[in-house]
Structure formats: structure tokens, C-alpha cells
C-alpha positions in Angstrom: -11.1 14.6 -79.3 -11.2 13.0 -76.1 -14.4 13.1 -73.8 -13.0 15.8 -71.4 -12.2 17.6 -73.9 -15.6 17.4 -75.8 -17.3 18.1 -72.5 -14.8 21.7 -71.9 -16.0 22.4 -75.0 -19.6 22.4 -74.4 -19.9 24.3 -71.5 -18.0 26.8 -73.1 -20.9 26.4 -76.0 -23.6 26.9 -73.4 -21.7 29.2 -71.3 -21.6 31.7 -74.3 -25.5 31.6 -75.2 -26.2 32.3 -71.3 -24.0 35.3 -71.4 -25.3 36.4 -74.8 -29.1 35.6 -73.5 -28.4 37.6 -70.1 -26.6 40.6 -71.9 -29.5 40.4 -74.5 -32.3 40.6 -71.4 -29.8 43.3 -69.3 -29.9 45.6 -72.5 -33.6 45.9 -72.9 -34.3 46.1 -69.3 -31.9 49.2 -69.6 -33.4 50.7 -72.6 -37.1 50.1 -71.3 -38.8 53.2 -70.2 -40.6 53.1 -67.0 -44.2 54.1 -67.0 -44.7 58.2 -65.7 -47.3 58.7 -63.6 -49.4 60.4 -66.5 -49.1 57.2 -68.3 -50.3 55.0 -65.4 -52.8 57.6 -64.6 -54.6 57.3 -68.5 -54.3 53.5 -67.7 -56.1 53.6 -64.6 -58.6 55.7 -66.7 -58.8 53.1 -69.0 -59.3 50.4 -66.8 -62.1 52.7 -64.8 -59.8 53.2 -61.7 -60.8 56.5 -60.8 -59.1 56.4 -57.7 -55.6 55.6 -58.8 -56.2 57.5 -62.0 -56.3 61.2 -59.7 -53.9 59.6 -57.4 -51.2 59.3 -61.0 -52.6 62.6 -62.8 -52.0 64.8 -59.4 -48.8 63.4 -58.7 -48.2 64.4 -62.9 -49.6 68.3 -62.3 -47.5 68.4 -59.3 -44.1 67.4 -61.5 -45.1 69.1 -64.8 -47.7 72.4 -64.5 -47.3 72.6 -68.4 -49.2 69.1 -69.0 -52.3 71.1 -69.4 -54.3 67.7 -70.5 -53.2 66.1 -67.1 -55.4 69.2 -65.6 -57.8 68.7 -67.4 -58.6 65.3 -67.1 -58.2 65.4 -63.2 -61.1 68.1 -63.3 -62.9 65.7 -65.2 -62.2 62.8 -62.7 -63.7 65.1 -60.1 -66.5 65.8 -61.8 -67.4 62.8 -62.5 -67.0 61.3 -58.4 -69.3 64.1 -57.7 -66.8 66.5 -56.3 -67.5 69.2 -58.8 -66.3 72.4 -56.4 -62.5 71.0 -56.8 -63.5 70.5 -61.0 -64.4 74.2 -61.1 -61.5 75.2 -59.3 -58.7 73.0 -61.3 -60.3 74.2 -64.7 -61.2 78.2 -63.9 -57.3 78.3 -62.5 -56.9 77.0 -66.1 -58.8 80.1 -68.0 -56.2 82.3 -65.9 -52.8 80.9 -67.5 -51.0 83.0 -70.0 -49.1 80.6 -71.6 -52.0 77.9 -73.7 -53.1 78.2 -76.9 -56.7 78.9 -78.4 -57.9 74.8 -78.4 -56.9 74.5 -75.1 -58.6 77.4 -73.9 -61.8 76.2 -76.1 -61.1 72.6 -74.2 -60.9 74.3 -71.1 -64.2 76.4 -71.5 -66.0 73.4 -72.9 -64.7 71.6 -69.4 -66.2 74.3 -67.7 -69.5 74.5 -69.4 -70.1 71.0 -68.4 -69.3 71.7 -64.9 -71.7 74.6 -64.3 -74.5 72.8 -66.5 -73.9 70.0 -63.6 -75.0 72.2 -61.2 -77.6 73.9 -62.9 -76.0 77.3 -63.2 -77.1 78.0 -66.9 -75.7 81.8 -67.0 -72.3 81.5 -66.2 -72.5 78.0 -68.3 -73.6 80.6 -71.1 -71.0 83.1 -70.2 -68.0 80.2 -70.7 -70.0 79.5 -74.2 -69.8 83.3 -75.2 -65.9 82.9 -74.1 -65.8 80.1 -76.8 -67.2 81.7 -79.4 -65.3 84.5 -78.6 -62.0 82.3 -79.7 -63.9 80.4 -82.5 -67.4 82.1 -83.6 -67.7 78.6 -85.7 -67.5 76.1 -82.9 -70.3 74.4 -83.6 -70.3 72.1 -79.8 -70.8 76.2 -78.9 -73.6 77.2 -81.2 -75.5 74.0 -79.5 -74.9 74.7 -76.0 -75.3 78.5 -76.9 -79.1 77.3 -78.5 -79.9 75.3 -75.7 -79.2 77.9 -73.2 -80.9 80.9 -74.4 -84.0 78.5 -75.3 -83.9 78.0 -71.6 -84.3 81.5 -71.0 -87.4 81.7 -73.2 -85.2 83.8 -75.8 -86.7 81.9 -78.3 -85.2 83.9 -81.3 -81.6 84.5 -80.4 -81.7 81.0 -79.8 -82.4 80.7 -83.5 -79.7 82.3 -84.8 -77.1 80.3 -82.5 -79.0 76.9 -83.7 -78.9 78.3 -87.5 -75.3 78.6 -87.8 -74.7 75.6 -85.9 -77.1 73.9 -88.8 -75.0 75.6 -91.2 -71.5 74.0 -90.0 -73.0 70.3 -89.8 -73.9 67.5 -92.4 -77.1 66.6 -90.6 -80.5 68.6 -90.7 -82.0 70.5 -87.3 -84.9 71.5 -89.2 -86.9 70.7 -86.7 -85.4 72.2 -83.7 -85.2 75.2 -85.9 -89.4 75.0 -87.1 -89.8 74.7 -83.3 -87.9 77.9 -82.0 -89.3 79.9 -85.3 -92.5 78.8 -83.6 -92.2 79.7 -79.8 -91.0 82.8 -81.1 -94.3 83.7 -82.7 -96.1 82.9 -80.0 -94.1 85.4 -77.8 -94.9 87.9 -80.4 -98.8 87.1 -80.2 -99.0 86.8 -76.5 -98.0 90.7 -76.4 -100.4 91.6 -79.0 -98.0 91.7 -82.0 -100.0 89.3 -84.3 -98.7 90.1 -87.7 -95.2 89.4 -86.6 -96.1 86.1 -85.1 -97.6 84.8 -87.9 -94.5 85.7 -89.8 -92.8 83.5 -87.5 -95.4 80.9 -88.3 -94.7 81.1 -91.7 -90.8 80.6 -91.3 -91.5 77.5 -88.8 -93.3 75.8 -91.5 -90.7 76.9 -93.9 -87.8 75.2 -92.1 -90.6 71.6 -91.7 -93.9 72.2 -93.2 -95.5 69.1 -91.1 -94.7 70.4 -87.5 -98.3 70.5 -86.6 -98.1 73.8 -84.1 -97.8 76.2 -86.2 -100.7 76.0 -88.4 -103.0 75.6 -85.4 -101.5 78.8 -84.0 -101.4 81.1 -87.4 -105.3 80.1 -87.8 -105.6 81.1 -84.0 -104.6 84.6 -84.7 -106.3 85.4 -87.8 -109.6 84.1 -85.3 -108.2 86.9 -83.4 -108.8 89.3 -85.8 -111.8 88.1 -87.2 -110.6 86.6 -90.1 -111.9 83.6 -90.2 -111.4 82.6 -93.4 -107.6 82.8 -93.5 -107.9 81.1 -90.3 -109.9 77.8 -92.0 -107.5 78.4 -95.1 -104.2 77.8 -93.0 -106.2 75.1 -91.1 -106.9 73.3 -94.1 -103.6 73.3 -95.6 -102.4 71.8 -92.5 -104.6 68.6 -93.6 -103.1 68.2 -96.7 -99.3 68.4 -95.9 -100.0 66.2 -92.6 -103.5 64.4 -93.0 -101.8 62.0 -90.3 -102.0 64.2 -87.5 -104.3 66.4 -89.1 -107.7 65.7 -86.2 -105.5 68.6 -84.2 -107.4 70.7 -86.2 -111.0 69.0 -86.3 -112.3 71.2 -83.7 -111.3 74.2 -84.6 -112.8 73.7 -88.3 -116.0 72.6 -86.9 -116.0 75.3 -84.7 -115.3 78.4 -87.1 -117.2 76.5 -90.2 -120.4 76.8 -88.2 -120.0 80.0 -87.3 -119.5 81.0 -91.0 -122.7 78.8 -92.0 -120.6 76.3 -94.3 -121.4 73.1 -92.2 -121.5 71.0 -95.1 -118.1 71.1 -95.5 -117.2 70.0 -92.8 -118.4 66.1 -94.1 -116.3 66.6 -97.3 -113.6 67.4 -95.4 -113.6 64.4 -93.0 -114.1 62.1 -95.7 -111.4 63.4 -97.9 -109.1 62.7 -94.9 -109.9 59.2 -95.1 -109.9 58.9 -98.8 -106.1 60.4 -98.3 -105.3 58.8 -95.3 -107.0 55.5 -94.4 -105.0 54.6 -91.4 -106.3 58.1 -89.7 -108.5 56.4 -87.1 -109.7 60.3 -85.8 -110.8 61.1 -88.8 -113.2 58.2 -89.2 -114.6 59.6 -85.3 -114.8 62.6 -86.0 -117.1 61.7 -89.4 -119.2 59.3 -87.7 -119.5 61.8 -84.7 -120.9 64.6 -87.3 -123.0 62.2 -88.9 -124.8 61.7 -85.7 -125.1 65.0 -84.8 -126.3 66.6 -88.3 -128.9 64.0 -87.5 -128.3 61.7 -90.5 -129.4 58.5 -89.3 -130.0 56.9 -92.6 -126.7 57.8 -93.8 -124.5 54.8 -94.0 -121.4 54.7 -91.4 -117.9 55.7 -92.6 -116.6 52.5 -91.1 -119.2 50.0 -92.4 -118.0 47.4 -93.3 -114.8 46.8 -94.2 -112.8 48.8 -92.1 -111.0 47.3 -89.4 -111.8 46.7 -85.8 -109.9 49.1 -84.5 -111.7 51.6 -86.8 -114.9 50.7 -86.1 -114.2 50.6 -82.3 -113.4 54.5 -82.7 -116.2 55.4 -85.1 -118.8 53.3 -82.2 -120.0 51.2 -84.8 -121.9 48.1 -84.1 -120.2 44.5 -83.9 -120.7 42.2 -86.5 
């Protein structure tokens, strides 16, 4: 083979791995997709370009009215730049269309929700939760908000019930939250003279957490209410041993109501059984040393004396060694 014809030969070669190489590129050029303006307007979302991202999403509602997550996402994008008028307009035009299912009606509610809570408008925030659990009574995002709302209104036990069945749909424990409305309940009932029934509410609270301080000091309040103050130092006492850490909430009162029944003297056993149960009580340790003084015990030997800690004997006014 000459070298003329050896060269002819090789630009045929290359020649025919261009053309295959440019047919190659020209076919998947072809078959690529070009992004829609949804697509670039979730990137734009991505990449926090909340600008660009409504600019893409309107331009996709405008093409497509069925892309009900496009709507939904621009009334988010509005809400969240502050304009929150133009998010409660996209997303109540939502609630009006005939032709979306049941989770996006509950997604569209939920949107809504969030929009009035922005504003502060709790009743028609509650009135878009009622619509949800209208279309799921077990939505438990509902059952929150639903809680939260009616708490805010001081209705202390329909706000129970919502918080109860949202308890009952999660893993986790609210009892708590539910201790808490148990007990704001009772005092409503108290406060309008029904004392019975608040301290049945009491009794539920501590049921649901039995060391939420509150109600015990409240109970023992009403039974001082109606002169019995026994019960009252019975539920007060109890409170000390389930919770001797927080138990000085109810030093006072036990001073207070032992006096009056002429049991004084227990009210020294009861300070030092604190510390016997719970050293690290700092209150207790006080409020022992504070009795002492005031019985008039002078030769009695401080509760802190001498190997308690600094911080203990700063709080019981003992003397520096």
C-alpha cells in the first residue's frame, strides 16, 4: 500500500468516528428533555431563589391549572416573602375546586391553617382544622393544631379530648401536655365554685403524670376551701413523696395548715425526711433550719452542720468554717 493510499485511508478512519461521535451527540441532544418551568421553579426552590422560583411556578399554574402542587407551593412562597393576602387568596381559590381529591384538600387546609395562624386569626385557623378533621377525624397534624387552638380559647377540656386522640395516634407520650390541660380544667371548675369537680380533674392530671407539681397544691387548696384540712395536708404530703425534688412548693402551705391544726411537730419530721429522701433538695434544708430558729431551738444542732456542702449551708445561713 502506497502512502497516498494509506493516508485516504485514514481520513476515512477518522472521518467515520466524527460522524458517528456527532450523530451520537445529535441524538441525545434530540432525546433530552428540556427543563418545564415547574421543574426549574422546584430548583430555584432548592437553591433558595424565591424570586425565580414564583417567577417558574406562576408561569406553570398559568400553563397547567391541574398541577395543584405548583399552587400550592407558590402560596407558600408568598407566605413565606411576607405577602400572605396573595397566600390566602391562591390556597382559599384552592378549597373551591371540584375536581381534587381528599389529601389535597387536607394539604390545602393545612396550607391555610398556617396562613391564618401567621396572622394571628386563631378562629378561622380553627374553622380550616374542623374542615380537616371533617375529611380525616384521625389526622393527627389536626388533633394538635385543633388542641392548641381551643387551649387558646381557655377551653381547657375540649382541648383535652383533641390532644387525647392525637396521643392515641402517635408513638411518643404527651402526658404532660395532657396532666396540664386535666389541670387548668379544674381550676375553671373551682374558680366557679364547682370544687368537687375540680378536684376530679386534679385527680386525672396526676393520673396522666403524677409529678406535675400543680395539681396537688391546687386539690389541697380546695379541700382548705371547705375546711378539710386534713385531706388538704394528706394530698400535700403525697406530693413530697412522688416529687421530694420540687416538693418546698408545698412548705408553706404545710406549715401553714399544720399550725392551725396544732400538729407543729410535724412539721420538723417532715423537713427532715425530705432530706433523708432527697439530699440534693437545698429548700428543704432552709426551710428546716428556718423552723429550727423559729420553734426557738437554739441548742438543736443545724441540719447542715457539717458536712453538707457550701451551697447548702449558704441556704440553711449557717456559719463559715
Amino acid at each position: 500500500m502506497s502512502f497516498f493510499e494509506f493516508l485516504f485511508l485514514l481520513i476515512l478512519v477518522a472521518g467515520g468516528i466524527g460522524a458517528a461521535s456527532y450523530f451520537r451527540d445529535w441524538k441525545v441532544r434530540r432525546n433530552a428533555s428540556p427543563l418545564t418551568p415547574y421543574a426549574e421553579g422546584l430548583r430555584a426552590m432548592l437553591d433558595g431563589d424565591t424570586p425565580r422560583a414564583i417567577q417558574k411556578l406562576r408561569e406553570t399554574v398559568t400553563a397547567d391549572t391541574e398541577n395543584i402542587d405548583a399552587y400550592l407551593r407558590l402560596g407558600a412562597l408568598f407566605a413565606q416573602s411576607g405577602d400572605i393576602n396573595r397566600a390566602i387568596k391562591i390556597h382559599r381559590a384552592l378549597t373551591l375546586r371540584g375536581d381534587i381529591v381528599d389529601r389535597q384538600k387536607l394539604d390545602i387546609y393545612r396550607a391555610l391553617t398556617d396562613d391564618y395562624l401567621s396572622i394571628g386569626d386563631q378562629g378561622r385557623a380553627l374553622e380550616c382544622v374542623n374542615q380537616m378533621l371533617g375529611i380525616s377525624k384521625k389526622d393527627a397534624w389536626a388533633l394538635r393544631q385543633k388542641s392548641d387552638l381551643l387551649a387558646a380559647q381557655g377551653q381547657w377540656q375540649a382541648a383535652y379530648e383533641s390532644a387525647e386522640k392525637a396521643n392515641g395516634l402517635s408513638s411518643g407520650s404527651a402526658g404532660r401536655r395532657l396532666a396540664v390541660l386535666k389541670m387548668l380544667e379544674g381550676q375553671r371548675l373551682c374558680s366557679s365554685g364547682k370544687e368537687r369537680d375540680g378536684r376530679i380533674q386534679f385527680r386525672q392530671a396526676i393520673k396522666h403524670d403524677s409529678t406535675l407539681v400543680a395539681p396537688y397544691l391546687y386539690w389541697g387548696d380546695s379541700y382548705v376551701r371547705e375546711d378539710r384540712t386534713e385531706d388538704a395536708v394528706k394530698i400535700w404530703r403525697r406530693l413530697i413523696e412522688v416529687n421530694p425534688a420540687q416538693s418546698y412548693v408545698a412548705f408553706e402551705r404545710l406549715e401553714s395548715q399544720l399550725f392551725d391544726l396544732g400538729r407543729f411537730s410535724e412539721i420538723e419530721q417532715i423537713y427532715r425526711t425530705v432530706i433523708q429522701n432527697y439530699p440534693q433538695n437545698v429548700h428543704a434544708y432552709a426551710a428546716l433550719s428556718r423552723f429550727l430558729r423559729k420553734k426557738g431551738d437554739a441548742g438543736v444542732r443545724s441540719p447542715c452542720c457539717p458536712t453538707a456542702s457550701s451551697r447548702i449551708r449558704r441556704a440553711c445561713g449557717c456559719a463559715a468554717d
